[in-house]
N, C-alpha and C positions, 0 to 999 in steps of 0.2 A: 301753785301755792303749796300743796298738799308735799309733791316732792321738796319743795325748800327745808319744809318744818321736817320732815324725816328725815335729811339729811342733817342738819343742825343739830337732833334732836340724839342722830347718832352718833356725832361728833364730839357735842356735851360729856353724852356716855362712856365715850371711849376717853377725854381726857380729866374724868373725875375719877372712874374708877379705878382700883389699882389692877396690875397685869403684869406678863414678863415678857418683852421683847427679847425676839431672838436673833442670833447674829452669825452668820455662815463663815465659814475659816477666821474663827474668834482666836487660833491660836498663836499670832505670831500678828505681826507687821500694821498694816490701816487694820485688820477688826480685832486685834488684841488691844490697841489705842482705844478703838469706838465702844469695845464692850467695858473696859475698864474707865471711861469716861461716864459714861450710861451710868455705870454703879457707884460711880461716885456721885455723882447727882442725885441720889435715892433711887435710883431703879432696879427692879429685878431682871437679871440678864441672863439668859439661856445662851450659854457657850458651845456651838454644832462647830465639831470638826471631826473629823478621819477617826483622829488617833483620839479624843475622846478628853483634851486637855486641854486647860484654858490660858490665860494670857498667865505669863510669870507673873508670880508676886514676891515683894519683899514681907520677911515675919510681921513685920508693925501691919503690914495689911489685912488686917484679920476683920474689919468689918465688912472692906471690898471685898475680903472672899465670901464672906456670907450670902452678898449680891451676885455672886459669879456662879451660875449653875454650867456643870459641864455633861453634852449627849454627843455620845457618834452618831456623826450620821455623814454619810456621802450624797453628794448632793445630784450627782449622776445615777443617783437609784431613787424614781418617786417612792419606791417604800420605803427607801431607809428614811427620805424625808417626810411622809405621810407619820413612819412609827413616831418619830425624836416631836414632833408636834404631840401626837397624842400624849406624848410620855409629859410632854411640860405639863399640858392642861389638866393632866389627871393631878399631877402633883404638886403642880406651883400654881393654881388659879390660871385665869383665861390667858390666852393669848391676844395679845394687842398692839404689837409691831413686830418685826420685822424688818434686818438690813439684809442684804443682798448681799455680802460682801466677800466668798468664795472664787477663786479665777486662777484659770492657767495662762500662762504666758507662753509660746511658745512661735521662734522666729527660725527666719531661712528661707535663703533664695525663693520666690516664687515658681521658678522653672522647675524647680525640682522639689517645693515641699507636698508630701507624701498629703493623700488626703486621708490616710486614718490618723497623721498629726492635724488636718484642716478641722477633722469631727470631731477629735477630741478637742478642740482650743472650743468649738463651739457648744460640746455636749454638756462643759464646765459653767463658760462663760455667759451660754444663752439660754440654751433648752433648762438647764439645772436651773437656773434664775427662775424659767417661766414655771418649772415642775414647783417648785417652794411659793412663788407668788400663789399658786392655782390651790398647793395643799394647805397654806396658812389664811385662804378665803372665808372657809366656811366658820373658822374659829373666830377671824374676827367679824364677820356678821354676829355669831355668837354674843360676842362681847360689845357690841353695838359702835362696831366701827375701828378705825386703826389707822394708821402709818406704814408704809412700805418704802423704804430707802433704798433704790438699789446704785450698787456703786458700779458707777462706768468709768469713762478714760476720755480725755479732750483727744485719744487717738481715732475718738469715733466722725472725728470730721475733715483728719487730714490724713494726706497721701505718704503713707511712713514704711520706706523702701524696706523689704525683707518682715515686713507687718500684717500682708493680707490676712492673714485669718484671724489672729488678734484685734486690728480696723473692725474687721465685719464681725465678728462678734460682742463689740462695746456700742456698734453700732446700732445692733439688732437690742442692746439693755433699752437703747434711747426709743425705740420701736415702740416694746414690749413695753416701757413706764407710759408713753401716750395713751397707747390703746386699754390698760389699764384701768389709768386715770378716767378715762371716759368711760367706759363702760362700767366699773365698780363707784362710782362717785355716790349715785343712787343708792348704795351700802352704807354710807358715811365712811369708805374706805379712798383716801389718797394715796397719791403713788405718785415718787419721787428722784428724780436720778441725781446724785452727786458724781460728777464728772473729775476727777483729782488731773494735774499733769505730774510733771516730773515730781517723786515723793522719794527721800531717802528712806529704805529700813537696809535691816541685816542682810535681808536678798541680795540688794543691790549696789553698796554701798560702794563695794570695790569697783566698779566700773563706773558710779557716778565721781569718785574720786580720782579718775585718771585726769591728768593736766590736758588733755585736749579735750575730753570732754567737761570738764568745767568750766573751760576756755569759749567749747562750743556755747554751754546751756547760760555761760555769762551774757555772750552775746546775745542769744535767741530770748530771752525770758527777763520784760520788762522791769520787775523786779528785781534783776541780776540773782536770784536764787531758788534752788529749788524750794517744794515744800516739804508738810513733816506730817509724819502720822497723828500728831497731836491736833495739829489745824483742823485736820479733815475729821476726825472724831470731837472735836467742838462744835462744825457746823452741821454734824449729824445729828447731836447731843439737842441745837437750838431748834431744831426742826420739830424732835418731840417733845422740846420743851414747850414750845408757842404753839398757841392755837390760832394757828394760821388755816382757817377752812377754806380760804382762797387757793392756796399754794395747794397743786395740784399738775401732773402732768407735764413738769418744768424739767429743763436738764438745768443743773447749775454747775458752772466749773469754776474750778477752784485749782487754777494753776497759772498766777503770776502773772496773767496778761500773755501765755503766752499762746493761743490759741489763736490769737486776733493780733496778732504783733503783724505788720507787713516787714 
């Protein structure tokens, strides 16, 4: 009984009081959508990326930028990621979420891909994940609880030729949100995987617009389309909007049916 009420008790806390959710590769593509949605909802959003910049805006946006804090940090360094934490809490009040949403991508043949490309696709996609979940703990204990979204790939369950290192490290986000979620629950901290499939941004756009691959992904993806950076920055948006103390340790994918399509 005792742990129910602390749990609850730090859940309360963490969605009354105000905080700044922070968002890893806020600069471009799904977390420049997710942190510019976040801020449009009223939230304070710490923008972590490399180069230190956050999502474009247009002039008229000048109250989103007010919401838009921008830190460098590399996510493959836990001090760059331990400092860019300290630096929000010192300056913008507690931290109180966290999306995950920094990632390399990186394919080719399995016969021959090199494994210092195998350690980098994971040192991004997995260990950096786990290094930022582990340095953004103790602040939201601090702040009596939180949200952790980390963003995976529906490629963490299927067999995607010239994919192995990329598979197994979306695979290991879905790992790492379980074990999480269990073990931190007793913090009043949740931990969350949003799983996207096929998503157009500026990276991709030219290869999801070739006629055989739209041909392909019409056929394979129940919905006949891909999706958008704006979807998946909504349903991250609803996550820390609703006090859902249930929702915990879940993958949720959000790509068109096509994951489960036979």
């Amino acid at each position: 009984m005792e742990g129910n009420e602390k749990r609850r008790d730090a859940t309360e806390a963490a969605t009354t009081e105000p905080g700044t959710i922070a968002v890893t590769g806020a600069g471009r593509g799904i977390g420049a959508a997710i942190a510019s949605e976040l801020a449009r909802r009223g939230h304070t959003v710490a923008c972590l990326t490399r180069s230190g910049a956050g999502p474009d805006l247009q002039p008229e946006d000048g109250e989103l930028a007010r919401r838009l804090l921008t830190f460098r940090c590399d996510v493959t360094s836990s001090a760059s990621i331990a400092s860019a934490f300290a630096a929000i809490a010192k300056r913008h009040g507690p931290l109180t979420g966290l999306v995950n949403n920094a990632g390399l991508h990186l394919d080719g043949e399995s016969a021959s891909f090199s494994t210092s490309d195998f350690e980098r696709t994971l040192a991004t996609n997995a260990t950096g994940l786990f290094a930022a979940c582990r340095e953004a703990y103790p602040h939201l204990v601090a702040a009596g609880g939180g949200l952790i979204v980390n963003i995976g790939s529906f490629f963490d369950k299927l067999g995607v030729p010239r994919n192995t290192a990329y598979s197994a490290s979306k695979a290991a986000v879905g790992a790492i949100t379980r074990c999480l979620a269990v073990e931190w629950a007793q913090d009043g901290i949740r931990v969350v995987n949003v799983a996207p499939g096929y998503v157009e941004t500026d990276l991709n756009r030219e290869f999801l617009h070739r006629d055989n691959v739209r041909a392909f992904l019409g056929r394979r993806i129940p919905t006949g389309h891909t999706g958008t950076p704006e979807e998946v920055a909504r349903l991250v948006a609803a996550l820390f909007d609703e006090a859902l103390d249930s929702m915990t340790g879940e993958t949720i994918y959000i790509d068109g049916g096509h994951s489960i399509a036979h």
